[in-house]
N, C-alpha and C positions, 0 to 999 in steps of 0.2 A: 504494500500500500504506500503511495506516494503521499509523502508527509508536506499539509498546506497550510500557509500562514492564514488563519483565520483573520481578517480585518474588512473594515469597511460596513456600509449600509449593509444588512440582510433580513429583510422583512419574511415574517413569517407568513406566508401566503396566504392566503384565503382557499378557504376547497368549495370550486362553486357547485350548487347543487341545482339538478331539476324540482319542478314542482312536487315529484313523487319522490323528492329525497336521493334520487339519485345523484351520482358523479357527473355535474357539466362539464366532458371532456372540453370541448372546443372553447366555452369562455374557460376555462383553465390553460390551456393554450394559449388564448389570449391575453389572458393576467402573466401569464410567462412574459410574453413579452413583452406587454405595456412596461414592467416592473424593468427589464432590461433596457428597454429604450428608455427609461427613466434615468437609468446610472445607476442601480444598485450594482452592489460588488457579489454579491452569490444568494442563491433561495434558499429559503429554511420549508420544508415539509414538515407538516403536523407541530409546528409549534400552534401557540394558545388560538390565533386564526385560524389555524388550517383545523382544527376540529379534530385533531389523531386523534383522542379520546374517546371517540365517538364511530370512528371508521371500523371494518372489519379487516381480517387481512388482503382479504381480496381487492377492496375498493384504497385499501392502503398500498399494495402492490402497482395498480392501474394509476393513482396520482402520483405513483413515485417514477414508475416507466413514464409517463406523460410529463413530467415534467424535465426529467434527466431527455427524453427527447428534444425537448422544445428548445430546451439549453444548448445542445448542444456542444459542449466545451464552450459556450461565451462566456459562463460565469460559472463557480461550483454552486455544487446542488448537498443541501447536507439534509439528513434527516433525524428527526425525533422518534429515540428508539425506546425512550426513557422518560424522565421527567423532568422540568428546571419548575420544583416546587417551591413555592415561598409558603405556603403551608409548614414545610418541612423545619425552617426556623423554631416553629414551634413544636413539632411533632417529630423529631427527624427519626425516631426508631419507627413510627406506625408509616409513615412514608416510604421509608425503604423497604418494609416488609412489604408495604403493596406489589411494589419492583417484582422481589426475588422472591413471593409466594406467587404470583406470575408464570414467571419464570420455571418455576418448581413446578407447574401445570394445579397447581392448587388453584384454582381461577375463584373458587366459593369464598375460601378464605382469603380471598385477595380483594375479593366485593365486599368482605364485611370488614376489615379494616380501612377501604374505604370509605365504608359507610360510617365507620364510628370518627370518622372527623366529620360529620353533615353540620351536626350542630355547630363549632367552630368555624365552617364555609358561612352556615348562617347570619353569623356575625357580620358579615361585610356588606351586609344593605345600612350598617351603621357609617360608612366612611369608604374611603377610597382601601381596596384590599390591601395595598403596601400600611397604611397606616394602623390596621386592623394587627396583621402580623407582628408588626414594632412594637405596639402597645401590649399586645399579647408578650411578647417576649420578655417584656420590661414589668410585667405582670406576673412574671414567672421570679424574677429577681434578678434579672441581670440589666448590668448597668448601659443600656444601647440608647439611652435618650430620648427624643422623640422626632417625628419626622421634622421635613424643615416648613417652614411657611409657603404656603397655604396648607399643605396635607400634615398640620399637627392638632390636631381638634378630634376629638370622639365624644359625642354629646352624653351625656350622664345618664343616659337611656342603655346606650353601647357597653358603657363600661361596666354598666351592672351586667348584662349580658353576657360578656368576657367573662368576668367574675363569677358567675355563676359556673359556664360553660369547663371552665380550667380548673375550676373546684372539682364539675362532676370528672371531667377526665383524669384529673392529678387522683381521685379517688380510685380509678381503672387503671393507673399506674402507668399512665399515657403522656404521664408529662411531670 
């Protein structure tokens, strides 16, 4: 494997869908290239845009060949095999179990640890989710501050919320 200096713009694409939820090849081709003639420097597949989370392998195979087509060596093509969780700040052992129980083909037990962070996801109609994570962390006792202005505010609605939330999980030994 040729080893590449990762830099530059790399938006995580969008995965366009038909009305019935399918894969819109062709505007996905299109977004290839709009994003190219833009100047971005390489695509990201399945990041938070592209909906990996959501895709199956098959329909994750077809926007990964479509896109590495459309590119054609103009720019790299990287993909989301994994996760870049900010969840995981707070949570970093139930996070990575999700991973590598996965992995492990345990896919059940991979659903219900992600299911036991819902409540904590829940939190972030309180605030922007970076500021959610931060406060969470600084709610746990570690000294990380708070975000910077505008995104350092969580209304005293949110933080009982959190409070609540970290209590019940630090009691499931989740935190």
């Amino acid at each position: 494997m040729k080893a590449v200096e990762i830099k530059g713009i790399i938006p995580p694409i969008i995965t366009p869908m038909n009305e019935d939820e399918s894969i819109n090849v062709a505007e996905l081709r299109a977004q290839v290239n709009r994003q190219i003639e833009g100047g971005v420097h390489a695509i990201f597949c399945f990041g938070t845009n592209g909906e990996g989370y959501i895709l199956n392998g098959k329909e994750k195979e077809l926007v990964l060949r479509t896109v590495i087509e459309e590119c054609n060596g103009r720019v790299p093509v990287y993909a989301g095999t994994g996760g870049i969780a900010g969840c995981a700040n707070v949570y970093p052992h139930t996070m990575a179990s999700i991973y590598d129980l996965f992995m492990e083909g345990r896919i059940e037990e991979a659903k219900a640890a992600n299911a036991s962070i819902a409540s904590f996801r829940a939190c972030f109609k309180y605030g922007n989710p970076n500021t959610i994570v931060k406060t969470a962390v600084a709610m746990l006792g570690y000294n990380v501050g708070k975000c910077r202005a505008p995104f350092n505010q969580v209304p005293e609605e949110g933080i009982k919320a959190l409070e609540k939330v970290l209590k019940e999980n630090a009691e499931k030994g989740m935190c």
